[in-house]
DONUGU-681856 format. One record per atom (N, C-alpha, C): atom name; x, y, z. Coordinates in steps of 0.1 Angstrom, whole numbers, plus 5000, padded with zeros to 4 digits. Layout:
BEGIN
<site><atom>CA</atom><east>X</east><north>Y</north><up>Z</up></site>
...
This chain:
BEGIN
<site><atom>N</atom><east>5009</east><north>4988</north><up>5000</up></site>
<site><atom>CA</atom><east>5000</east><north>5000</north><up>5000</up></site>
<site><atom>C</atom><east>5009</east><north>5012</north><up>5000</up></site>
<site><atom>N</atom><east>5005</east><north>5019</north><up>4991</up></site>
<site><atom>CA</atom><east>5014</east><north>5034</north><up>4994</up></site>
<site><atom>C</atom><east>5012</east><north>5043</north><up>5007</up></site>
<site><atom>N</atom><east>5023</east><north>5050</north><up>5010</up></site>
<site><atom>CA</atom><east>5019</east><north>5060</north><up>5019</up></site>
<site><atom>C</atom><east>5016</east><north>5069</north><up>5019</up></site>
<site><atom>N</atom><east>5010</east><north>5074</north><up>5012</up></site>
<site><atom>CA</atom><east>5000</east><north>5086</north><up>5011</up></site>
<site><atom>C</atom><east>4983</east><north>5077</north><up>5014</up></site>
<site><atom>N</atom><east>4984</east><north>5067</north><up>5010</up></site>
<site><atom>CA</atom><east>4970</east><north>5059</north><up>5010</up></site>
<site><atom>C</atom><east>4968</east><north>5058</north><up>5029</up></site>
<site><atom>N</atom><east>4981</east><north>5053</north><up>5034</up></site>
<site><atom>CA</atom><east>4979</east><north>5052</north><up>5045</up></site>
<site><atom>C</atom><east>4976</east><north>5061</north><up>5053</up></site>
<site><atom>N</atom><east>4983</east><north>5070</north><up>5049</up></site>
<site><atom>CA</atom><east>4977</east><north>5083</north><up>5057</up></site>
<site><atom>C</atom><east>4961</east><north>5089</north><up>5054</up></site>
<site><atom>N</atom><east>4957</east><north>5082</north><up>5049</up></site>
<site><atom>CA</atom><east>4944</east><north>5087</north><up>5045</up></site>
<site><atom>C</atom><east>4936</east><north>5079</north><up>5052</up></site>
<site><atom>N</atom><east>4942</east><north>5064</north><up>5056</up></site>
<site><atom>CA</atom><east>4931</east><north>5057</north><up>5061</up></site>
<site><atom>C</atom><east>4935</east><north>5058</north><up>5077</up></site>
<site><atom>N</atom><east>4947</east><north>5063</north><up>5079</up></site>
<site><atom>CA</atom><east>4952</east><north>5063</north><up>5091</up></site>
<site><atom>C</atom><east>4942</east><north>5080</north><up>5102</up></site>
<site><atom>N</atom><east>4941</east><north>5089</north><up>5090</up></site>
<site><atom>CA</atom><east>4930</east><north>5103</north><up>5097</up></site>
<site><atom>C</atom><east>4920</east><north>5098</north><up>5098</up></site>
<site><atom>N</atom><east>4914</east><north>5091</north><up>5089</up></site>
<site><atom>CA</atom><east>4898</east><north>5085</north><up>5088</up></site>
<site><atom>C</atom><east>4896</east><north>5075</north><up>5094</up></site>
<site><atom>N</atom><east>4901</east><north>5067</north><up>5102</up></site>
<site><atom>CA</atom><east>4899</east><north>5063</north><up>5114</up></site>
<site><atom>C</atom><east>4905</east><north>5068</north><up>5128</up></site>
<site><atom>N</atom><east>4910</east><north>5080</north><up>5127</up></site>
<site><atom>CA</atom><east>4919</east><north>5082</north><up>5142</up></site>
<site><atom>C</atom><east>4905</east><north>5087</north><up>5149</up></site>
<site><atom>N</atom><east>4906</east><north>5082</north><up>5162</up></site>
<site><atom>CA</atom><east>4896</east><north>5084</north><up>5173</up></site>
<site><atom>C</atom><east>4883</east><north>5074</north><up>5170</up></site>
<site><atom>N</atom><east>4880</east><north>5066</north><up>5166</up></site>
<site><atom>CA</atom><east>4876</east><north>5053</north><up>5165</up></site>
<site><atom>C</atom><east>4874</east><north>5043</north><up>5174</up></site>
<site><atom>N</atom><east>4869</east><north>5039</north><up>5183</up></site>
<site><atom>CA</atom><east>4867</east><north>5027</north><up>5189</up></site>
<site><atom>C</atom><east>4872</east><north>5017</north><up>5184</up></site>
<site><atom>N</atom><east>4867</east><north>5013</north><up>5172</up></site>
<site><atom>CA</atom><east>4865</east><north>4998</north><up>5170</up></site>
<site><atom>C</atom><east>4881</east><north>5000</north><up>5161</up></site>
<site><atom>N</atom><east>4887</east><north>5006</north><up>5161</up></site>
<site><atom>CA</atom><east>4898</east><north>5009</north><up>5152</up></site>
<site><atom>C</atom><east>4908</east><north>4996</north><up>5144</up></site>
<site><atom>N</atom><east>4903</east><north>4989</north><up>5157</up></site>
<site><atom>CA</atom><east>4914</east><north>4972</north><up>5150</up></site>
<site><atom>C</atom><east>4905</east><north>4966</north><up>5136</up></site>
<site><atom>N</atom><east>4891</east><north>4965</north><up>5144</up></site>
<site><atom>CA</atom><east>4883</east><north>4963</north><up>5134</up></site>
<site><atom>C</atom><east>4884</east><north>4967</north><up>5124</up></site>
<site><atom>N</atom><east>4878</east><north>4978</north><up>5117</up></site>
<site><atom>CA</atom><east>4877</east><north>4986</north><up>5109</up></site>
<site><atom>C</atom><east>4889</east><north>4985</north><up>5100</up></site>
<site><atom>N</atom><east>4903</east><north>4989</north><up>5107</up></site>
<site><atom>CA</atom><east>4918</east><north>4980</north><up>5096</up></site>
<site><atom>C</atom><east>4916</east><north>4973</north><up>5093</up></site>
<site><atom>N</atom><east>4914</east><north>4962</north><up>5101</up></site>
<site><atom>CA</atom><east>4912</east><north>4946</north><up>5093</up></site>
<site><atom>C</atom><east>4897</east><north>4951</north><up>5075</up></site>
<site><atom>N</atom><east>4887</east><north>4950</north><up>5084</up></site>
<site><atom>CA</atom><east>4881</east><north>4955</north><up>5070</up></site>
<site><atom>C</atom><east>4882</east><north>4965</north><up>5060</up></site>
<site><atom>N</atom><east>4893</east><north>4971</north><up>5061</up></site>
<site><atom>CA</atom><east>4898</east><north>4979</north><up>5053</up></site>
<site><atom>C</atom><east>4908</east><north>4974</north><up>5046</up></site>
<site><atom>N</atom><east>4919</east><north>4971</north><up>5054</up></site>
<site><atom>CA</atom><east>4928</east><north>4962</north><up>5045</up></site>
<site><atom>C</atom><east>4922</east><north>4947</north><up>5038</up></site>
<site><atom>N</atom><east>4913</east><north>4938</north><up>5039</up></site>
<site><atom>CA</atom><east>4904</east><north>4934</north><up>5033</up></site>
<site><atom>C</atom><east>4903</east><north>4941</north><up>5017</up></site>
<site><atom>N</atom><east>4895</east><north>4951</north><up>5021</up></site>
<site><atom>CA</atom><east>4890</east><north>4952</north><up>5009</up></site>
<site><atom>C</atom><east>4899</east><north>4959</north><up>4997</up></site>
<site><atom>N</atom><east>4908</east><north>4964</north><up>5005</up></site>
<site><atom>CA</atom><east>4923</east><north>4973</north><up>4999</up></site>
<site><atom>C</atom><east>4928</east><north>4962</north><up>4989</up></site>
<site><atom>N</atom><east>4926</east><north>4949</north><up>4997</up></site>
<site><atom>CA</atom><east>4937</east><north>4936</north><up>4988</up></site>
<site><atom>C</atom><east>4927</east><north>4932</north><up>4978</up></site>
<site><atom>N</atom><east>4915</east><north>4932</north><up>4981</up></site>
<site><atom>CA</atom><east>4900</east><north>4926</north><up>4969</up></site>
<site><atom>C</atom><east>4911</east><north>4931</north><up>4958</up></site>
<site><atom>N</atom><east>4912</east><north>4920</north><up>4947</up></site>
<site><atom>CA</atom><east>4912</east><north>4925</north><up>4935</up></site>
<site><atom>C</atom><east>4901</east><north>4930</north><up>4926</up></site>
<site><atom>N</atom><east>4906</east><north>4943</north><up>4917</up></site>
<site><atom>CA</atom><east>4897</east><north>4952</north><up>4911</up></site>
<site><atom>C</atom><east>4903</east><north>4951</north><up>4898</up></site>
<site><atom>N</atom><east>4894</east><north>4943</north><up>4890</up></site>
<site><atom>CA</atom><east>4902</east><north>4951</north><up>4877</up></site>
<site><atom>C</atom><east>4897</east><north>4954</north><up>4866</up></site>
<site><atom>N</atom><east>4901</east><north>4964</north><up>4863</up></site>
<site><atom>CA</atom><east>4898</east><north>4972</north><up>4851</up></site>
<site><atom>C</atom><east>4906</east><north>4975</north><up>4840</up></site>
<site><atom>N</atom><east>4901</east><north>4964</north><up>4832</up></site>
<site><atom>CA</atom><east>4910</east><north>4960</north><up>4821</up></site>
<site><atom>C</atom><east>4912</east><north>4974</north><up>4811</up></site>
<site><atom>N</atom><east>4923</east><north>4972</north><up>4808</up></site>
<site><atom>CA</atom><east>4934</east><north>4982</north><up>4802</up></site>
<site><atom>C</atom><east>4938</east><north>4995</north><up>4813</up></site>
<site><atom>N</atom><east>4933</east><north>4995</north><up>4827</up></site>
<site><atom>CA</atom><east>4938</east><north>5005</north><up>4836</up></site>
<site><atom>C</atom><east>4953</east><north>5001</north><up>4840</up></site>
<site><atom>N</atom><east>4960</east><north>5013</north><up>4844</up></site>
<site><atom>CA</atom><east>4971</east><north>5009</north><up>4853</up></site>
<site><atom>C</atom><east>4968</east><north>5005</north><up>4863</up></site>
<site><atom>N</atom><east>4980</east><north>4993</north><up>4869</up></site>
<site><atom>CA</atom><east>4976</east><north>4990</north><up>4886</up></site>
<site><atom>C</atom><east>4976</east><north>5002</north><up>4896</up></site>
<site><atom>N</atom><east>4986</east><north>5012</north><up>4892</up></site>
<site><atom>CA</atom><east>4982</east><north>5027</north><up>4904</up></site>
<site><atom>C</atom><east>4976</east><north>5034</north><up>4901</up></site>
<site><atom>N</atom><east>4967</east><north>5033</north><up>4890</up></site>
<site><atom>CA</atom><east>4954</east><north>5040</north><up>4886</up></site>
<site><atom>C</atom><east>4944</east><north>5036</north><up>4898</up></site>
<site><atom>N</atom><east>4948</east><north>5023</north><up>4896</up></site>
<site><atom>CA</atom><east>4932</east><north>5013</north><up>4900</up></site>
<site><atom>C</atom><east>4936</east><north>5015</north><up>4916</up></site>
<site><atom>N</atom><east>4945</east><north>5011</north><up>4921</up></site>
<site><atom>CA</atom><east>4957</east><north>5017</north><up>4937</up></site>
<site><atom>C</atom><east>4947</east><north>5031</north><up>4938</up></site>
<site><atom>N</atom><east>4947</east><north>5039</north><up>4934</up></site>
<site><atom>CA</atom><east>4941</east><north>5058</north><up>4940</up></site>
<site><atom>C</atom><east>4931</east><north>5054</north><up>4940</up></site>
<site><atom>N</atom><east>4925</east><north>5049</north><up>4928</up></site>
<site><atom>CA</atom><east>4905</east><north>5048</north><up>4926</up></site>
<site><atom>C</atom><east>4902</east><north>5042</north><up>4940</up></site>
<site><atom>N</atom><east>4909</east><north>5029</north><up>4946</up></site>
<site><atom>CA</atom><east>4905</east><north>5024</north><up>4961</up></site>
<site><atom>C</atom><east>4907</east><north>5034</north><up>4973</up></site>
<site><atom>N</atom><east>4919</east><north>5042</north><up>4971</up></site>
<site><atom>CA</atom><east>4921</east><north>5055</north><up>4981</up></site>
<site><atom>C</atom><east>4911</east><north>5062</north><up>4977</up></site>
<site><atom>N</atom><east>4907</east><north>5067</north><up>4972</up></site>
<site><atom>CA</atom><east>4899</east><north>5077</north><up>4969</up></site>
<site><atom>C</atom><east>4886</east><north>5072</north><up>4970</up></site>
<site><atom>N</atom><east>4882</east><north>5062</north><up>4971</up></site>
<site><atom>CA</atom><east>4866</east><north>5053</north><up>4975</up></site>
<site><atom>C</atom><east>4871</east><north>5052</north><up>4988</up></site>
<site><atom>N</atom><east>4878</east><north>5049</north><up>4997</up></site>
<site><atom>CA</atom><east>4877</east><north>5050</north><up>5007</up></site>
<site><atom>C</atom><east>4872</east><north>5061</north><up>5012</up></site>
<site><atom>N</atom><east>4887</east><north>5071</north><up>5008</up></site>
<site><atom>CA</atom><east>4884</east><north>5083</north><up>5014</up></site>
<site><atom>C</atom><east>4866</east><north>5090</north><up>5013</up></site>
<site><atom>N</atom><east>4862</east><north>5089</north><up>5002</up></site>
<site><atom>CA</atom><east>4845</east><north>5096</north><up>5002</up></site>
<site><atom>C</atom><east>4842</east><north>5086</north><up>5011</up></site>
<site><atom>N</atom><east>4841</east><north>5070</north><up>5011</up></site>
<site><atom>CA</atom><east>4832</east><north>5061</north><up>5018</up></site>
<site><atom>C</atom><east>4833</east><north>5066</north><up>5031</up></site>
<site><atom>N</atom><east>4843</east><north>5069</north><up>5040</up></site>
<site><atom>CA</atom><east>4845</east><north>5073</north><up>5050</up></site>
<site><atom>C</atom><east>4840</east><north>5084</north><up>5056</up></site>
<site><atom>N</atom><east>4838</east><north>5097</north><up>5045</up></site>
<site><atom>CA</atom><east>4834</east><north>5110</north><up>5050</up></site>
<site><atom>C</atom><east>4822</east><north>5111</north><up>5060</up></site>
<site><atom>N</atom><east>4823</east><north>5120</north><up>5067</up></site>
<site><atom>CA</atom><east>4810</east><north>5119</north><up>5078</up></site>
<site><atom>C</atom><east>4802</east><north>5130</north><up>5071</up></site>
<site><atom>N</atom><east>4805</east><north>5141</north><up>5069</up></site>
<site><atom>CA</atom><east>4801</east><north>5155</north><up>5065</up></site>
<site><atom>C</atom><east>4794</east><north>5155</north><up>5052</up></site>
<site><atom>N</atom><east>4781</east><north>5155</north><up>5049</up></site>
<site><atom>CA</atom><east>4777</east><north>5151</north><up>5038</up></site>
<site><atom>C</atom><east>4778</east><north>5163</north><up>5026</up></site>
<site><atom>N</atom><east>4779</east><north>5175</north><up>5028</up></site>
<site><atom>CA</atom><east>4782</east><north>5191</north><up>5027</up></site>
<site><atom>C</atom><east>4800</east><north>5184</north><up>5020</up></site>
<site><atom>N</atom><east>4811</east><north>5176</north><up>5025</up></site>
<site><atom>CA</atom><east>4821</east><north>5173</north><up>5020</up></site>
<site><atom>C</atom><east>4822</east><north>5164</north><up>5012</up></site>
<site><atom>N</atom><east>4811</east><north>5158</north><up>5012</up></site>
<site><atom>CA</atom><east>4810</east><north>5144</north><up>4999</up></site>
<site><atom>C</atom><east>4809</east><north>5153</north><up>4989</up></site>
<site><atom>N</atom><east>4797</east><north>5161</north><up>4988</up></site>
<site><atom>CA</atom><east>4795</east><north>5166</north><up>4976</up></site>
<site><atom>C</atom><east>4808</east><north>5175</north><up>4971</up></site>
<site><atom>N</atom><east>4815</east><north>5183</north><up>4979</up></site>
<site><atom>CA</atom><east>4824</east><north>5189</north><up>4972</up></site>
<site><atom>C</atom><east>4836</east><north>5176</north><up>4965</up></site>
<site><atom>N</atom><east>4835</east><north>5169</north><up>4971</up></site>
<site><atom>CA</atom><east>4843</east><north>5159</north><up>4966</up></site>
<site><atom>C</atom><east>4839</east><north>5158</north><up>4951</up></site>
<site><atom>N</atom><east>4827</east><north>5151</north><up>4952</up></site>
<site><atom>CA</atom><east>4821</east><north>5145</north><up>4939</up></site>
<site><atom>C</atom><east>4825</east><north>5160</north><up>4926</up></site>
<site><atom>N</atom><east>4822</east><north>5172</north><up>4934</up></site>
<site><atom>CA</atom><east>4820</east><north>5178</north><up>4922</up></site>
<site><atom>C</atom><east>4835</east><north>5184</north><up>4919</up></site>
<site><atom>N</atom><east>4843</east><north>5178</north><up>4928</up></site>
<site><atom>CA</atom><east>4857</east><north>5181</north><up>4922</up></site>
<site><atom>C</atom><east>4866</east><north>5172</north><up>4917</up></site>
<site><atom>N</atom><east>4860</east><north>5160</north><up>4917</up></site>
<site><atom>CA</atom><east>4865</east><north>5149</north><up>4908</up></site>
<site><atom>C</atom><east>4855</east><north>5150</north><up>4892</up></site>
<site><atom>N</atom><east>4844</east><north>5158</north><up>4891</up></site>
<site><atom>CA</atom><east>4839</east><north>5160</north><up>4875</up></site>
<site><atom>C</atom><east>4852</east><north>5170</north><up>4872</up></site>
């Protein structure tokens, strides 16, 4: 996993309870193979950072800015 990915999943769970949990199903799904034939593998690497990162967001006011800054 790159470190910049980590650090992303590393803010979006700090202060967390279930925090062990939550890694485990994250790294889970980090490893799911995704593939999208004729993508690069660190294309398809950000697309999962970056579905985290929105999956995670609490602030729904932040999702959208997301969305409308990835068009």
């Amino acid at each position: 996993m790159h470190g910049s990915c980590s650090k992303v999943i590393a803010s979006s769970l700090k202060g967390q309870q279930h925090q062990e949990h939550e890694w485990d199903v994250i790294l889970k799904s980090l490893k799911k193979p995704l593939s999208k034939h004729g993508v690069d593998e660190d294309v398809v690497h950000i697309y999962k950072c970056l579905k985290f990162s929105y999956d995670y967001m609490k602030d729904e006011k932040a999702k959208g800015l997301f969305l409308l800054c990835s068009v």
